[in-house]
C-alpha positions in Angstrom: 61.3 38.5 -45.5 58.8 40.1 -47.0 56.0 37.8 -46.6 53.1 39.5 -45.7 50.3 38.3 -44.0 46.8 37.9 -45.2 43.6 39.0 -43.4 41.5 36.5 -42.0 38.0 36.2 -43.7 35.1 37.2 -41.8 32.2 35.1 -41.4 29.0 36.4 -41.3 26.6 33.9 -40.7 27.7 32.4 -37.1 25.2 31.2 -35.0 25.6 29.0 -31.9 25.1 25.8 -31.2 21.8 25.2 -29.0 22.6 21.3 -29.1 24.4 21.5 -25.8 22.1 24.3 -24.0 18.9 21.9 -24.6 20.8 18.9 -23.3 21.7 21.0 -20.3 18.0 21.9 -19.6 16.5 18.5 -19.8 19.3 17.5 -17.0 18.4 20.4 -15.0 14.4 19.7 -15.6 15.2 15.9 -14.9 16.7 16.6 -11.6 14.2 19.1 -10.5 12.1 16.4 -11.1 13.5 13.8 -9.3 14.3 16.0 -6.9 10.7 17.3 -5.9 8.8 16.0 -3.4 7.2 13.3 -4.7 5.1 12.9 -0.9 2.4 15.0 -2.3 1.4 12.3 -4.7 0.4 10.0 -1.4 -2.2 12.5 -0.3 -5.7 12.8 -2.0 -7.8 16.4 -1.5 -10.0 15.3 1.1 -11.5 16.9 4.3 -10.3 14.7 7.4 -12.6 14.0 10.3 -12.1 15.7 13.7 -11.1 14.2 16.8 -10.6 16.7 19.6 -8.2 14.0 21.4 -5.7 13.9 18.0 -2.2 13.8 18.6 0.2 16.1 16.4 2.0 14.2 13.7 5.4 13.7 15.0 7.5 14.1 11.2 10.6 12.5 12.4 8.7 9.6 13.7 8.5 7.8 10.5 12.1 8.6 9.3 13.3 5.6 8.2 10.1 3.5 8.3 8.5 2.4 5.9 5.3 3.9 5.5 2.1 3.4 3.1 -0.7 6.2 3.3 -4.4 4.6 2.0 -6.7 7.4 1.4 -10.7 6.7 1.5 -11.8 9.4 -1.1 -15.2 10.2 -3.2 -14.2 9.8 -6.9 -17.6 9.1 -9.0 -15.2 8.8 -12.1 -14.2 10.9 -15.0 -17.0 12.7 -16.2 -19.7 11.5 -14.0 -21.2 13.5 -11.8 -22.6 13.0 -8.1 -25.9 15.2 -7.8 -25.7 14.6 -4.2 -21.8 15.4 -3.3 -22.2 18.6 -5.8 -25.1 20.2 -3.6 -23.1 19.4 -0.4 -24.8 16.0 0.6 -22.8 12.9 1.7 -22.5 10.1 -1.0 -23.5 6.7 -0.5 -22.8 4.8 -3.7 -20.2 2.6 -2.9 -18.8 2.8 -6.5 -18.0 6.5 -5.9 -15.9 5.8 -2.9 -12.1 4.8 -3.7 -9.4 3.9 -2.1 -6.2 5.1 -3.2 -2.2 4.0 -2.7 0.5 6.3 -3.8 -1.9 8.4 -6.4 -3.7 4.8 -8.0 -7.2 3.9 -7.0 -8.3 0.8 -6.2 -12.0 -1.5 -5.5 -12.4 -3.3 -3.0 -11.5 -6.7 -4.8 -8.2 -5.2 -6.5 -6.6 -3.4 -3.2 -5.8 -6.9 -1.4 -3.4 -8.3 -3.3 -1.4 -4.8 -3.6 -1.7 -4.5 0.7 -0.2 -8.2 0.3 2.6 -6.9 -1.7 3.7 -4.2 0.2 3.4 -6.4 3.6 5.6 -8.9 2.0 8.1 -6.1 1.4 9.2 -5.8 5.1 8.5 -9.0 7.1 9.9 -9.6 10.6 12.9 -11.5 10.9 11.2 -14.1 12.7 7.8 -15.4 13.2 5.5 -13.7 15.5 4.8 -16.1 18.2 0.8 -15.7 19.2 -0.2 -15.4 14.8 2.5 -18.0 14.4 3.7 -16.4 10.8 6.2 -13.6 10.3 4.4 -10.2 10.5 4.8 -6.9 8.2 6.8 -4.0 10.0 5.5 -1.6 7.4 3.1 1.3 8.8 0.0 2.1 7.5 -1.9 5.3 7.6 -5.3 6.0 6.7 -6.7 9.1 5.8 -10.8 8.7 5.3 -12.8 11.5 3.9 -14.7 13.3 6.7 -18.0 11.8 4.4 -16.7 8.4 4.1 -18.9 5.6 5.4 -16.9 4.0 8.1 -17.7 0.4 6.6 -14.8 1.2 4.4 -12.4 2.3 6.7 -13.2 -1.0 8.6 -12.6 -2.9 5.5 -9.2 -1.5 5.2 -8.3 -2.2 8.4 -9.9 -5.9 8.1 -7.4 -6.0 4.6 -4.6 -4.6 6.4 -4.5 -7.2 9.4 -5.4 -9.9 7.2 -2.4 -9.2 4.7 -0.2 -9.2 8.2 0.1 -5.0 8.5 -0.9 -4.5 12.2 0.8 -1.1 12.8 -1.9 1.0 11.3 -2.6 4.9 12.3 -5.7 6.4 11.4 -5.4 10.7 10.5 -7.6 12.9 11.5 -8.0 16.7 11.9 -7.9 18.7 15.4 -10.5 21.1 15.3 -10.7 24.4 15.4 -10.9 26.2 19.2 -13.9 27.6 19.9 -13.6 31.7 20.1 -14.4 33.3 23.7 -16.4 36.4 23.3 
């Protein structure tokens, strides 16, 4: 009974293991991620028009619908430069004005087929009875650039009804009230 019992040995080298920690933080990153509102990527920097007869944006309106935003923005292109945008002058080179779903621009030849797409994507049950062909419920909103020429809005609109979209809202910013004093 007089086994005696020996001392453990002592390591001195012990590090952790960051295996599992970095796994952790790409799931956290990827569900921040997810997570974020991804509604920002609809909406292009642009100055709206005004309208003094504009109607509030009702949020809970659209819940549940399906909705596509179309923004009419100036975009000369990556490195190109617009001498008369950059000194505050409105742009009339059709090439610099896109027109831009979900983040991706488009021309005027490339956006009808993706309108047709996303019209296909929520058809009436049944066939409207004056265009005689089942209709798109999905809602369209277009936000122009206050600068825009207004033969592109038209076009959209034109694309828009000709793809079977007929709900279509068109944004624009209330303005300011004049100060009293």
């Amino acid at each position: 009974m007089g086994h005696k019992r020996e001392k453990p040995e002592v390591k001195e080298d012990i590090s952790p293991n960051l295996i599992p920690m970095i796994d952790i933080m790409f799931l956290l990153l990827l569900f921040f991620m997810l997570g974020a509102d991804m509604g920002q990527r609809e909406k292009e920097e642009l100055i709206l028009a005004n309208a003094d007869k504009v109607k509030e944006e009702d949020k809970e309106r659209h819940k549940g619908e399906s909705l596509t935003t179309i923004n009419i923005h100036h975009n000369p292109g990556k490195g190109v430069a617009c001498p008369i945008a950059d000194n505050g002058g409105i742009c009339r080179d059709p090439t610099h004005w896109k027109w831009a779903i979900s983040g991706h621009d488009y021309d005027k030849d490339t956006i009808k087929p993706q309108l047709q797409i996303l019209a296909d994507l929520n058809l009436q049950a049944a066939p409207d009875p004056v265009a005689k062909k089942r209709l798109s419920e999905r809602k369209v909103l277009i936000r122009a650039d206050q600068s825009a020429p207004y033969g592109d809005v038209q076009k959209v609109i034109e694309y828009c009804g000709s793809a079977g979209m007929y709900k279509i809202e068109i944004a624009a910013a209330k303005p300011a009230p004049e100060k009293k004093g």
